[in-house]
Jmol script that loads the backbone (N, CA, C; Angstrom):
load data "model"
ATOM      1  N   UNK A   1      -3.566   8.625  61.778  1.00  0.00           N
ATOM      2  CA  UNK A   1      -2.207   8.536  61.334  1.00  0.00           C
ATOM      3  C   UNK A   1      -1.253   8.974  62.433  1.00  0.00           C
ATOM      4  N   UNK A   2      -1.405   9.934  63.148  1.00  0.00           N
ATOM      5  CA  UNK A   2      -0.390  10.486  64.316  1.00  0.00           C
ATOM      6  C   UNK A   2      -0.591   9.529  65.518  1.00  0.00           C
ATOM      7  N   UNK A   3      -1.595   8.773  65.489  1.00  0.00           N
ATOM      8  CA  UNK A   3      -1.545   7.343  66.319  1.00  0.00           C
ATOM      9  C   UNK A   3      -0.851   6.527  65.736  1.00  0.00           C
ATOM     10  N   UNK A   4      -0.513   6.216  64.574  1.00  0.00           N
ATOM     11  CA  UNK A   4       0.231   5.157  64.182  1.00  0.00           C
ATOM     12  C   UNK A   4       1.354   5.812  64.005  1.00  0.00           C
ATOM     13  N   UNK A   5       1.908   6.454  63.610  1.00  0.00           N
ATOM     14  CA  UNK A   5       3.453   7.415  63.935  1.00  0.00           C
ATOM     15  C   UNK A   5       3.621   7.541  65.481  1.00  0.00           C
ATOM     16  N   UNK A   6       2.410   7.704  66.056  1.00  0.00           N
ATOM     17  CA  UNK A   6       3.454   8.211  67.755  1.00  0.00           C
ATOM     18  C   UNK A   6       4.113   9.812  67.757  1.00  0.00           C
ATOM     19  N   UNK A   7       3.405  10.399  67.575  1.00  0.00           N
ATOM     20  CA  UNK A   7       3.546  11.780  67.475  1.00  0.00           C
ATOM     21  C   UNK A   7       4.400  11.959  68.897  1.00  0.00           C
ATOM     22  N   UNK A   8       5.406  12.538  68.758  1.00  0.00           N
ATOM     23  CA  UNK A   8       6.626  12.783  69.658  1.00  0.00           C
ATOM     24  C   UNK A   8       7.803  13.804  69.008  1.00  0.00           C
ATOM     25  N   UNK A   9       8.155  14.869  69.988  1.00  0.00           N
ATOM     26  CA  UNK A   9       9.329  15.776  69.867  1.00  0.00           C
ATOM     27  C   UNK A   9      10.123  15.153  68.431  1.00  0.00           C
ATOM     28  N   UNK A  10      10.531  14.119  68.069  1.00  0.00           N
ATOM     29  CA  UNK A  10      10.879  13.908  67.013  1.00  0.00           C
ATOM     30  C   UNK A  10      10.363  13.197  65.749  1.00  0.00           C
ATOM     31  N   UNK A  11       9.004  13.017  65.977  1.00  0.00           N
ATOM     32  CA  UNK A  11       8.188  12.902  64.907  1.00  0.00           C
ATOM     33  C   UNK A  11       6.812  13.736  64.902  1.00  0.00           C
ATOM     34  N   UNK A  12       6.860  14.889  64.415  1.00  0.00           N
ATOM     35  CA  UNK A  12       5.777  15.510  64.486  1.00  0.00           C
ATOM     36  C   UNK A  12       4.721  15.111  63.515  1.00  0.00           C
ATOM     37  N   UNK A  13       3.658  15.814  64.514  1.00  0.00           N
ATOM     38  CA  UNK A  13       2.332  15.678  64.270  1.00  0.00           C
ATOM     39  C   UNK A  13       2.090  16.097  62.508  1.00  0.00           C
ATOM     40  N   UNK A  14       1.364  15.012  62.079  1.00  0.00           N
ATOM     41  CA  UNK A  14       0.713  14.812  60.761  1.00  0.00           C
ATOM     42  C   UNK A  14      -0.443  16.079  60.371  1.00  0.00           C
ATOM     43  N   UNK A  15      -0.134  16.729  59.645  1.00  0.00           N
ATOM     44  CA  UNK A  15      -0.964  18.033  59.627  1.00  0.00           C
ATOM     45  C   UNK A  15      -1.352  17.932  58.156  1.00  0.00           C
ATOM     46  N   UNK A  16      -2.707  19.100  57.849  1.00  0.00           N
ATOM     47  CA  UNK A  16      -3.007  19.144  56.377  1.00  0.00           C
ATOM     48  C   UNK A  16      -3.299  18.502  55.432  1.00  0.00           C
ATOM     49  N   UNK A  17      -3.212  17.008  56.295  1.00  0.00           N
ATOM     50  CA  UNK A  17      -3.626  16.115  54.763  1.00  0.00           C
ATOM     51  C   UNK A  17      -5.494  16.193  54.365  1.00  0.00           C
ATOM     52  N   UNK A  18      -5.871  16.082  53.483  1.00  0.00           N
ATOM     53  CA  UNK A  18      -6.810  16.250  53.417  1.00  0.00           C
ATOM     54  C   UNK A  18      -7.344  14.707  52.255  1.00  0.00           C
ATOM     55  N   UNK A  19      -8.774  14.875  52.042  1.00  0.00           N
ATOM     56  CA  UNK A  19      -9.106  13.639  50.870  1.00  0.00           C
ATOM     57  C   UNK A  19      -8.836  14.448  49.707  1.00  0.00           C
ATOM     58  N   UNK A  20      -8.862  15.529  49.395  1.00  0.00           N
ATOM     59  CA  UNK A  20      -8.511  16.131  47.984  1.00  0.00           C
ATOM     60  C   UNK A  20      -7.111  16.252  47.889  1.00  0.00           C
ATOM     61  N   UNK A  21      -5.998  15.866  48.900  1.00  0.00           N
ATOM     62  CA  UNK A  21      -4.451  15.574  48.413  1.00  0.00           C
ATOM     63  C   UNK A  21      -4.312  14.376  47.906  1.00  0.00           C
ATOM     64  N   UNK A  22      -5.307  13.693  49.028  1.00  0.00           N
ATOM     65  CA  UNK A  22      -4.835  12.009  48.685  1.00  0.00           C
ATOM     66  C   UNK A  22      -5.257  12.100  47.015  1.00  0.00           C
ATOM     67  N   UNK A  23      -6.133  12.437  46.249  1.00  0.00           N
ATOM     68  CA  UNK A  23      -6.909  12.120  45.247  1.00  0.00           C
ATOM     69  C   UNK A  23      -5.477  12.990  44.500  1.00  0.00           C
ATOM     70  N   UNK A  24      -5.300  13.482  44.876  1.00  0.00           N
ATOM     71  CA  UNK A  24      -4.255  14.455  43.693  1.00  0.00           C
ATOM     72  C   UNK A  24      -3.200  13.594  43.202  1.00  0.00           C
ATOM     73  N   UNK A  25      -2.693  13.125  44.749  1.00  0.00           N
ATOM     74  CA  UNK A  25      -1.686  12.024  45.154  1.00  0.00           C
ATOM     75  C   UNK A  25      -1.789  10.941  43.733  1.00  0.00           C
ATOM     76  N   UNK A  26      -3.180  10.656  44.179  1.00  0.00           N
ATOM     77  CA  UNK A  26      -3.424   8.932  43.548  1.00  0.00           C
ATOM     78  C   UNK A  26      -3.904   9.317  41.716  1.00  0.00           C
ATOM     79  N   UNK A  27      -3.876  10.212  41.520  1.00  0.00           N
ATOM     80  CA  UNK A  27      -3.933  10.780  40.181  1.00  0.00           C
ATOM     81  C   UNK A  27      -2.292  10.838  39.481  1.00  0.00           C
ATOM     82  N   UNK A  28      -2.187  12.026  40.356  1.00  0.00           N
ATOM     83  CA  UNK A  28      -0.421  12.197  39.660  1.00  0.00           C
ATOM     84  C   UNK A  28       0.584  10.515  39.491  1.00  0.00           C
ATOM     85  N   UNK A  29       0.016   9.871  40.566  1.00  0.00           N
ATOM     86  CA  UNK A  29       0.767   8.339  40.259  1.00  0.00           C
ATOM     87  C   UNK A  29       0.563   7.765  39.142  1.00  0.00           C
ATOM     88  N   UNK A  30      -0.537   7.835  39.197  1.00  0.00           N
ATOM     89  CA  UNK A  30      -1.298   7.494  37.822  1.00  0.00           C
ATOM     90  C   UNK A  30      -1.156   7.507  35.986  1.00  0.00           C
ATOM     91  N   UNK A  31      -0.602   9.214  36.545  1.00  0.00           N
ATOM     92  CA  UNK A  31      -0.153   9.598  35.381  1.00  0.00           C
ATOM     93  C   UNK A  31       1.407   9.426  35.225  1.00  0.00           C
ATOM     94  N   UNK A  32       1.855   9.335  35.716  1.00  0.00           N
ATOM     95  CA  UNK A  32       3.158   8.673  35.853  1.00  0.00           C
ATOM     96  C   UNK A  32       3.511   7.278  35.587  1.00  0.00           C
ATOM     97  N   UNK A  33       2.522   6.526  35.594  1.00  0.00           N
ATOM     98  CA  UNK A  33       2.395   5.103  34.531  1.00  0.00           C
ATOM     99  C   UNK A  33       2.272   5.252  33.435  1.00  0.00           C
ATOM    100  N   UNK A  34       1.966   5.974  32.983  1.00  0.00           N
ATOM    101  CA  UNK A  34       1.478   6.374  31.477  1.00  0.00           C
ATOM    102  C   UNK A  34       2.887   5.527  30.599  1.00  0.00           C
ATOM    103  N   UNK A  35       2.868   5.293  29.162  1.00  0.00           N
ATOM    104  CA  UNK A  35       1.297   4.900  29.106  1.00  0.00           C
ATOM    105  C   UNK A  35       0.918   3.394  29.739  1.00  0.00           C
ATOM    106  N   UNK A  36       1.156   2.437  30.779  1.00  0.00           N
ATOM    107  CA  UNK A  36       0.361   1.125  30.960  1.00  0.00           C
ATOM    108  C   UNK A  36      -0.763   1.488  31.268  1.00  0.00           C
ATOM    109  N   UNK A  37      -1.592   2.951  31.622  1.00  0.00           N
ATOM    110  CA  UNK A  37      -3.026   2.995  31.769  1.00  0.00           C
ATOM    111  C   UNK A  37      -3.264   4.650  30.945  1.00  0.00           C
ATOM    112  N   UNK A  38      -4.074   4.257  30.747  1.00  0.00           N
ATOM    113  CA  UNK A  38      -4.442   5.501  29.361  1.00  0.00           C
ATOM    114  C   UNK A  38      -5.299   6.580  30.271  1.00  0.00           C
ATOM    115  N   UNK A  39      -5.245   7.362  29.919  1.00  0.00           N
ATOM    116  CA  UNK A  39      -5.636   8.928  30.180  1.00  0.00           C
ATOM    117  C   UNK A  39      -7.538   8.462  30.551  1.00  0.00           C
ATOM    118  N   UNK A  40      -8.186   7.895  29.910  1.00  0.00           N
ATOM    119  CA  UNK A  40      -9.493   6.894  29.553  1.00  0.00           C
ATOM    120  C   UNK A  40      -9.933   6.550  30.737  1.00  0.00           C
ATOM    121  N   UNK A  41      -8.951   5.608  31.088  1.00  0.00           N
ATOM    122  CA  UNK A  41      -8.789   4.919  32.144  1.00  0.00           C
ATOM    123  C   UNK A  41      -8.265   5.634  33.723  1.00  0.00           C
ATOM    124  N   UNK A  42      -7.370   6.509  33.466  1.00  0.00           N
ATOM    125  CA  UNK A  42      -7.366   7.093  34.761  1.00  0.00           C
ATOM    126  C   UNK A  42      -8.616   7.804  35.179  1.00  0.00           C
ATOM    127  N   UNK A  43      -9.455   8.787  33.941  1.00  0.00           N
ATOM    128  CA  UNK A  43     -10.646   9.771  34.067  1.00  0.00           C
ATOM    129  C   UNK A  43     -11.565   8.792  34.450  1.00  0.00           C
ATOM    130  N   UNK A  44     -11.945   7.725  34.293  1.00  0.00           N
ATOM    131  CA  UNK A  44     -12.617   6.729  35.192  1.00  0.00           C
ATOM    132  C   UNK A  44     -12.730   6.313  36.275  1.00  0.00           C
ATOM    133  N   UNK A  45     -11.283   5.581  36.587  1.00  0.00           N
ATOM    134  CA  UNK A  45     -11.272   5.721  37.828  1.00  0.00           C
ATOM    135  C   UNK A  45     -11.179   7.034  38.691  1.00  0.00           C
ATOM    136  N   UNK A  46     -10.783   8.169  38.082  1.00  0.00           N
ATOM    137  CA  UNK A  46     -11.081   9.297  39.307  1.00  0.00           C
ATOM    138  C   UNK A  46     -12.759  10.008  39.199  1.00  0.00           C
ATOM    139  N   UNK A  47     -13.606   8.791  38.412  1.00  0.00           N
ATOM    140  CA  UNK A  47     -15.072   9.786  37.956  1.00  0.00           C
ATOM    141  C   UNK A  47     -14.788  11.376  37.291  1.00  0.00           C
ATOM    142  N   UNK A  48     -14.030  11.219  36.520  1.00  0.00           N
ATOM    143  CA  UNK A  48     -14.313  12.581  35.954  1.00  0.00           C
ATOM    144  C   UNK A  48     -13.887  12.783  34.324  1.00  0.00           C
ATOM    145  N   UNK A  49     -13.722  13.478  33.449  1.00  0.00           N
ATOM    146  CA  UNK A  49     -13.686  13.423  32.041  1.00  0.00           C
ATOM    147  C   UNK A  49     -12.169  13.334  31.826  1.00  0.00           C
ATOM    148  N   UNK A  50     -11.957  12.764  30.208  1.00  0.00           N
ATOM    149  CA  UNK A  50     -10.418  12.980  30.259  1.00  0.00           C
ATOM    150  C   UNK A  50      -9.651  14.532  30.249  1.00  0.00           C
ATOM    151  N   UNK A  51     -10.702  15.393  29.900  1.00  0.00           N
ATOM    152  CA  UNK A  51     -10.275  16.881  29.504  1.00  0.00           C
ATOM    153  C   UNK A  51      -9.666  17.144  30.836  1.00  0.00           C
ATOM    154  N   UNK A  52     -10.507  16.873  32.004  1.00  0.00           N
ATOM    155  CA  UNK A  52     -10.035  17.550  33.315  1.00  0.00           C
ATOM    156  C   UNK A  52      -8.607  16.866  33.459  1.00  0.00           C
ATOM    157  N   UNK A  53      -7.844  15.644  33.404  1.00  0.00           N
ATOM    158  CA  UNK A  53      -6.979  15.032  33.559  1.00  0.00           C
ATOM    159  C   UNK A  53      -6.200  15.661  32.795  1.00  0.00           C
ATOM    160  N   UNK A  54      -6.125  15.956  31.657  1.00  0.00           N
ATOM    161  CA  UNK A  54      -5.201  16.404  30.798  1.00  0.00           C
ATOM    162  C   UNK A  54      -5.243  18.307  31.015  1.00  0.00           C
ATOM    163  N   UNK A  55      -6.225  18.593  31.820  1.00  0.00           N
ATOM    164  CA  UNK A  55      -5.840  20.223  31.789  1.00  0.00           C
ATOM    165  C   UNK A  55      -5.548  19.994  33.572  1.00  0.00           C
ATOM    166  N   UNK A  56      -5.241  19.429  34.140  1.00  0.00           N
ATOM    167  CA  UNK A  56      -4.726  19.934  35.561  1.00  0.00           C
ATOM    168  C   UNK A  56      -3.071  19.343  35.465  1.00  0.00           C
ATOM    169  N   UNK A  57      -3.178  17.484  34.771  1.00  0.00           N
ATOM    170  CA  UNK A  57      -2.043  16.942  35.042  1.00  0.00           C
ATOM    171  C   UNK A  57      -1.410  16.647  33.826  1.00  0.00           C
ATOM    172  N   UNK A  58      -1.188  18.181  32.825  1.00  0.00           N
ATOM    173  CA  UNK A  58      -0.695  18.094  31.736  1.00  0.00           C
ATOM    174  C   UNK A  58       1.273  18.139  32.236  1.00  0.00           C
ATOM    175  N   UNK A  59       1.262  18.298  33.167  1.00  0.00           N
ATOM    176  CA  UNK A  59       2.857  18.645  33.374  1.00  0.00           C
ATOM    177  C   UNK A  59       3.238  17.903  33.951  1.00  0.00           C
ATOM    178  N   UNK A  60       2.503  16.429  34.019  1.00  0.00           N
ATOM    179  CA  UNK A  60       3.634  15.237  34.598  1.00  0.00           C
ATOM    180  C   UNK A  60       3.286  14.814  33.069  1.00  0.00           C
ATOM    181  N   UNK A  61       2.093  14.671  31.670  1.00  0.00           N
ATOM    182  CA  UNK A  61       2.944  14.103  30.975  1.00  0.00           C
ATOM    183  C   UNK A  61       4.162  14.639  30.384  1.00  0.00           C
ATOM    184  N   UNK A  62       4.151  15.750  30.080  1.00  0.00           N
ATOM    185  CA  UNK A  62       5.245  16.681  29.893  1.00  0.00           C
ATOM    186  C   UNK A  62       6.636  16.062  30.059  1.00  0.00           C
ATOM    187  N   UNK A  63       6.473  15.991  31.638  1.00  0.00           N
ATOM    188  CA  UNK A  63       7.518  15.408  32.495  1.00  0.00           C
ATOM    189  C   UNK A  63       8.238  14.016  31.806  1.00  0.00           C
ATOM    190  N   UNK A  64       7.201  13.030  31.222  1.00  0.00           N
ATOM    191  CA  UNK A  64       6.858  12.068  30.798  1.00  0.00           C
ATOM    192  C   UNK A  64       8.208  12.041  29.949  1.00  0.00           C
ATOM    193  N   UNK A  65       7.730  12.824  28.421  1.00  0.00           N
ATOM    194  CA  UNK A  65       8.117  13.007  27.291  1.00  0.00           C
ATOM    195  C   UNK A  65       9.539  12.985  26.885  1.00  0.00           C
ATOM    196  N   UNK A  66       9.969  12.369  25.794  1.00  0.00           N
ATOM    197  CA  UNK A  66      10.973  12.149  25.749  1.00  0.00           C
ATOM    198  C   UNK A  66      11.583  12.371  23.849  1.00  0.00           C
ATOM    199  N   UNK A  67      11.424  13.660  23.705  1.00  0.00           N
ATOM    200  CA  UNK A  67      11.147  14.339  22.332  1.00  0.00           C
ATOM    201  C   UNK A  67      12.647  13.548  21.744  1.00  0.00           C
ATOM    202  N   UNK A  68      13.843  13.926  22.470  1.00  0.00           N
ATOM    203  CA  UNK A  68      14.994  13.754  21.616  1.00  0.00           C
ATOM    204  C   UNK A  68      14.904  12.426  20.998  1.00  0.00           C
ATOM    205  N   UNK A  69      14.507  11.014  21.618  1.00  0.00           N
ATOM    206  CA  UNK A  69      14.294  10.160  21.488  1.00  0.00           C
ATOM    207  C   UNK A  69      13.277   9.525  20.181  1.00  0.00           C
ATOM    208  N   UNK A  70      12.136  10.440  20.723  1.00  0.00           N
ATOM    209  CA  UNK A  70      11.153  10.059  19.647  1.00  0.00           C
ATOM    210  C   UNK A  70      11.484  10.960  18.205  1.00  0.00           C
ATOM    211  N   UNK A  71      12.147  11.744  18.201  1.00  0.00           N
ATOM    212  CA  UNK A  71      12.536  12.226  17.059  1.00  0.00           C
ATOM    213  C   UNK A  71      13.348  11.092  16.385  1.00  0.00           C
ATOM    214  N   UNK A  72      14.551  10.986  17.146  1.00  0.00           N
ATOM    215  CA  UNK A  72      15.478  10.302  16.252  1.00  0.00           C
ATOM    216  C   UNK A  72      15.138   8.829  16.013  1.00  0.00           C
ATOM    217  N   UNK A  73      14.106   8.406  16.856  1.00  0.00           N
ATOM    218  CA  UNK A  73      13.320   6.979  16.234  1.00  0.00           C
ATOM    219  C   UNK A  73      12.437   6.799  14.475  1.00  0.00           C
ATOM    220  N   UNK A  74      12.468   8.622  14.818  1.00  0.00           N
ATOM    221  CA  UNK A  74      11.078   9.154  13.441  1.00  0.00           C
ATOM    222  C   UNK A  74      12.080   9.081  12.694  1.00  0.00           C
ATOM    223  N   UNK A  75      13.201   9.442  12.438  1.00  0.00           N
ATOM    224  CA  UNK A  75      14.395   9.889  11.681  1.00  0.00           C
ATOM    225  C   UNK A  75      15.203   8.334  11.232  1.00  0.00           C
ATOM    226  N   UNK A  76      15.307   7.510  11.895  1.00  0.00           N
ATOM    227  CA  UNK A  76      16.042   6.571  11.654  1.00  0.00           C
ATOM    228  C   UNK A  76      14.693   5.111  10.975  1.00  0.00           C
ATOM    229  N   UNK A  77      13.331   5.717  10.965  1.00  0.00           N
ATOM    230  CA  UNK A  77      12.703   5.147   9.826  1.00  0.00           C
ATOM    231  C   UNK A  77      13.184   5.003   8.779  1.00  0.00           C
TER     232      UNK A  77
END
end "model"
wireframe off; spacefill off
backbone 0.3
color backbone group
């Protein structure tokens, strides 16, 4: 990557990335589609259960959520 940037006085050197950011990276995106791909479906593609998905990246659905909304949708039934 600092070969393809050109690491120079005004673009510094690419530090710290690691394969367990990228994976964090490509998770949190993930969950940020929600819902066009289900919780199911992300724990798949990252090989791992849905529990782990929902106990690390419970605070982007959070983020997600949109209570005032879904209330007054429940309400105007």
């Amino acid at each position: 990557m600092n070969a393809a940037v050109g690491s120079t006085e005004y673009n510094q050197k690419i530090t710290g990335l690691t394969a367990h950011i990228f994976r964090h990276n490509y998770c949190a995106n993930l969950c940020y589609q929600m819902p066009n791909i289900s919780i199911k479906r992300i724990a798949s593609l990252l090989g791992d259960t849905e529990k782990m998905v929902l106990e690390v990246y419970n605070h982007v659905l959070e983020e997600k959520e949109n209570v005032k909304e879904v209330i007054a949708d429940a309400i105007a039934l």
